[in-house]
C-alpha positions as CSV (number, residue, x, y, z in Angstrom):
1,X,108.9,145.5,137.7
2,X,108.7,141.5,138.0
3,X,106.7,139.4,136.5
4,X,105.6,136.3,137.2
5,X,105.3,133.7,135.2
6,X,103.3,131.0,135.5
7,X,103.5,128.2,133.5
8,X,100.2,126.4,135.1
9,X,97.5,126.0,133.0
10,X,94.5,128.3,133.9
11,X,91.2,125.9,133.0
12,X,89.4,123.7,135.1
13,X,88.2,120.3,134.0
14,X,85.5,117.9,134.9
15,X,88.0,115.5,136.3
16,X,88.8,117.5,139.3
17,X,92.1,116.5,139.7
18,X,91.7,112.7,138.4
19,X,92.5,110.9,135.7
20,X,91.6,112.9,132.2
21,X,92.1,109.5,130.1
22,X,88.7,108.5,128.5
23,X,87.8,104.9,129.7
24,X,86.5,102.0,127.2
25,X,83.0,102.3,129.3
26,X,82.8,106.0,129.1
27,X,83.4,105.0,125.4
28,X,81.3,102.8,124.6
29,X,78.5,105.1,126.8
30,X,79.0,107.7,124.6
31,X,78.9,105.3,121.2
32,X,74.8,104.4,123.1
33,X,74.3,107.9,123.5
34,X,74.7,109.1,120.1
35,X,73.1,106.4,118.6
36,X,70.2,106.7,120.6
37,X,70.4,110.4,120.2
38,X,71.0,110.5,116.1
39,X,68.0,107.8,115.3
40,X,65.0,110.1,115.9
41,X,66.3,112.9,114.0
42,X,68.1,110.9,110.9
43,X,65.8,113.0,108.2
44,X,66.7,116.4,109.8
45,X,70.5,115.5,110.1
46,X,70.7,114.9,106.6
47,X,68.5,118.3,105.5
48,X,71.3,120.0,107.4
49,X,73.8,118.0,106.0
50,X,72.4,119.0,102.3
51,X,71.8,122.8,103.2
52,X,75.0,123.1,104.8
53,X,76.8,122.2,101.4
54,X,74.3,124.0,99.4
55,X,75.8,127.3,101.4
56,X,79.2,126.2,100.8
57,X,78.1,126.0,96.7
58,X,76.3,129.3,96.6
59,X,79.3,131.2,99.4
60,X,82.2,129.8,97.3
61,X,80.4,131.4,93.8
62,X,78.0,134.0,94.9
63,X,78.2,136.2,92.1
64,X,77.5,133.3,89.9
65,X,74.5,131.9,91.7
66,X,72.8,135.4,92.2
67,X,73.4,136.1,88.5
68,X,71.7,132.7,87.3
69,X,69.0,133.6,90.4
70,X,68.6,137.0,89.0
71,X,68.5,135.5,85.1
72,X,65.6,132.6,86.4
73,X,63.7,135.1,88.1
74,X,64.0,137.2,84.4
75,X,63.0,134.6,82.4
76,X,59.9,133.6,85.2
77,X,58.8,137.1,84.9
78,X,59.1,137.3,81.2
79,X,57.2,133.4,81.2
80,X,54.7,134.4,83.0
């Protein structure tokens, strides 16, 4: 049995056969874009931002932040 190898590589690209290299204007288009893009939602980027490393706290010690969960819930009960 023969195989072929081909050492080509199998994805297409938005270039279509032109130059990949990102230009200075394509840049600087993309720098606009963004910032015209990030101002309106500032406040929600930065909620994400905060819940995003609130997940990382509680996933890297979940037993100890459902145990002090499970203790304030305890003492709320026993409060109230």
């Amino acid at each position: 049995m023969k195989s072929n190898t081909n050492t080509s590589r199998f994805w297409s690209t938005a270039s279509f056969g032109g130059n990949t290299e990102t230009s200075p204007v394509d840049l600087s288009s993309l720098g606009d874009h963004l910032g015209v893009c990030k101002s309106p939602h500032k406040h929600l980027f930065a909620l994400h931002c905060m819940a995003d490393a609130t997940r990382g706290f509680m996933a890297a010690r979940f037993m100890t932040t459902l145990l002090a969960l499970t203790l304030l819930v305890a003492i709320a009960a026993v409060t109230l």
